[in-house]
C-alpha positions, 0 to 999 in steps of 0.5 A, a space after each residue: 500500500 506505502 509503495 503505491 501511495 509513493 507510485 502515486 505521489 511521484 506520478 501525478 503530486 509530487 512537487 517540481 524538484 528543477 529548484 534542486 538541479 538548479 542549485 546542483 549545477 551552481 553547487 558544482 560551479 562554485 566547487 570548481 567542477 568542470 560539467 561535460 557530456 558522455 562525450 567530451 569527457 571520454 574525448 577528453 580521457 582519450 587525447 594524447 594526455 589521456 587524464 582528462 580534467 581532475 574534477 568533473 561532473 558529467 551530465 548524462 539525461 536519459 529521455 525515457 519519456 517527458 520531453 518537456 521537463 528535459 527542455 526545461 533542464 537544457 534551459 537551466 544547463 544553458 544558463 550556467 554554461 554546462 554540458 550534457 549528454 541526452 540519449 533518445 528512445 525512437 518514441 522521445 525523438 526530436 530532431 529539433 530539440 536535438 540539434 538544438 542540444 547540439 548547437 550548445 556544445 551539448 550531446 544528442 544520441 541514441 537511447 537504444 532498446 533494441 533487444 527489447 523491442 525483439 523480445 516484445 514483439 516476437 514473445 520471446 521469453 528465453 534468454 537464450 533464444 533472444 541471444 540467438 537472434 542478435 544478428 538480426 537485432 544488430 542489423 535492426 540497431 544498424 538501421 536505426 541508429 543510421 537513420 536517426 544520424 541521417 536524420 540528425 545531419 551529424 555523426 553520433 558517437 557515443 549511445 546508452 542503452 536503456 532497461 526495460 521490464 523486459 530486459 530485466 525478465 530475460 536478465 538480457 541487457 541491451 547493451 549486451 549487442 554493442 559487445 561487437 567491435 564491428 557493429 561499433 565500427 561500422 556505426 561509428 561508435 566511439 564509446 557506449 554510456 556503460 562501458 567500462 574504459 569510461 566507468 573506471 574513471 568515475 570515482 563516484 556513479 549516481 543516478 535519480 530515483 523516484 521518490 521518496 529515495 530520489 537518488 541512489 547511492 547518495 544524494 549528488 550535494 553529498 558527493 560534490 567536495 568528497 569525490 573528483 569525478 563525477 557521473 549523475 544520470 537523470 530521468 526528466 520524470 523524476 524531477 517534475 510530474 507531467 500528468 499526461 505523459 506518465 498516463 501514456 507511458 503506464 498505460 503502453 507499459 500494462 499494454 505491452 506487458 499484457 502482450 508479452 504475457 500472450 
C-alpha cells in the first residue's frame, strides 16, 4: 500500500524538484567542477594526455519519456554554461530539440532498446533464444541508429542503452549487442554510456530515483567536495510530474506487458 501511495505521489503530486538541479549545477560551479557530456569527457580521457580534467561532473539525461521537463533542464544547463549528454528512445525523438542540444556544445544520441523491442514483439521469453537472434537485432540497431544520424545531419558517437521490464525478465541487457567491435565500427561508435574504459574513471556513479529515495547511492550535494569525478544520470520524470505523459507511458507499459504475457 506505502509503495503505491509513493507510485502515486511521484506520478501525478509530487512537487517540481528543477529548484534542486538548479542549485546542483551552481553547487558544482562554485566547487570548481568542470560539467561535460558522455562525450567530451571520454574525448577528453582519450587525447594524447589521456587524464582528462581532475574534477568533473558529467551530465548524462536519459529521455525515457517527458520531453518537456528535459527542455526545461537544457534551459537551466544553458544558463550556467554546462554540458550534457541526452540519449533518445525512437518514441522521445526530436530532431529539433536535438540539434538544438547540439548547437550548445551539448550531446544528442541514441537511447537504444533494441533487444527489447525483439523480445516484445516476437514473445520471446528465453534468454537464450533472444541471444540467438542478435544478428538480426544488430542489423535492426544498424538501421536505426543510421537513420536517426541521417536524420540528425551529424555523426553520433557515443549511445546508452536503456532497461526495460523486459530486459530485466530475460536478465538480457541491451547493451549486451554493442559487445561487437564491428557493429561499433561500422556505426561509428566511439564509446557506449556503460562501458567500462569510461566507468573506471568515475570515482563516484549516481543516478535519480523516484521518490521518496530520489537518488541512489547518495544524494549528488553529498558527493560534490568528497569525490573528483563525477557521473549523475537523470530521468526528466523524476524531477517534475507531467500528468499526461506518465498516463501514456503506464498505460503502453500494462499494454505491452499484457502482450508479452500472450
Amino acid at each position: 500500500m506505502i509503495s503505491l501511495l509513493n507510485r502515486l505521489y511521484a506520478d501525478y503530486l509530487m512537487p517540481s524538484r528543477l529548484g534542486q538541479y538548479q542549485a546542483l549545477l551552481e553547487r558544482a560551479r562554485d566547487g570548481g567542477y568542470m560539467q561535460l557530456s558522455v562525450r567530451s569527457f571520454y574525448r577528453a580521457l582519450a587525447a594524447p594526455s589521456g587524464t582528462g580534467p581532475r574534477k568533473v561532473l558529467v551530465h548524462r539525461h536519459d529521455i525515457d519519456s517527458d520531453l518537456r521537463t528535459a527542455k526545461k533542464m537544457f534551459a537551466l544547463e544553458a544558463r550556467y554554461g554546462v554540458k550534457a549528454s541526452y540519449y533518445f528512445r525512437l518514441t522521445t525523438l526530436d530532431f529539433g530539440f536535438m540539434r538544438e542540444i547540439e548547437a550548445a556544445g551539448s550531446e544528442a544520441s541514441y537511447h537504444y532498446e533494441e533487444v527489447a523491442d525483439y523480445a516484445k514483439r516476437h514473445r520471446i521469453r528465453c534468454s537464450e533464444e533472444i541471444r540467438r537472434r542478435f544478428p538480426e537485432i544488430r542489423d535492426q540497431f544498424m538501421r536505426n541508429f543510421q537513420s536517426i544520424a541521417e536524420r540528425l545531419g551529424m555523426q553520433m558517437v557515443t549511445v546508452a542503452s536503456h532497461g526495460d521490464f523486459a530486459n530485466r525478465r530475460l536478465k538480457v541487457i541491451n547493451h549486451e549487442l554493442l559487445r561487437d567491435p564491428e557493429l561499433r565500427r561500422r556505426c561509428g561508435i566511439e564509446c557506449e554510456s556503460y562501458d567500462n574504459e569510461l566507468l573506471r574513471h568515475f570515482d563516484m556513479y549516481i543516478s535519480d530515483r523516484e521518490h521518496p529515495h530520489y537518488y541512489t547511492p547518495l544524494s549528488p550535494f553529498e558527493a560534490l567536495g568528497r569525490y573528483d569525478r563525477i557521473c549523475f544520470l537523470t530521468h526528466p520524470l523524476q524531477w517534475e510530474t507531467n500528468w499526461v505523459e506518465t498516463t501514456r507511458c503506464n498505460l503502453r507499459r500494462l499494454a505491452e506487458e499484457i502482450s508479452w504475457r500472450a
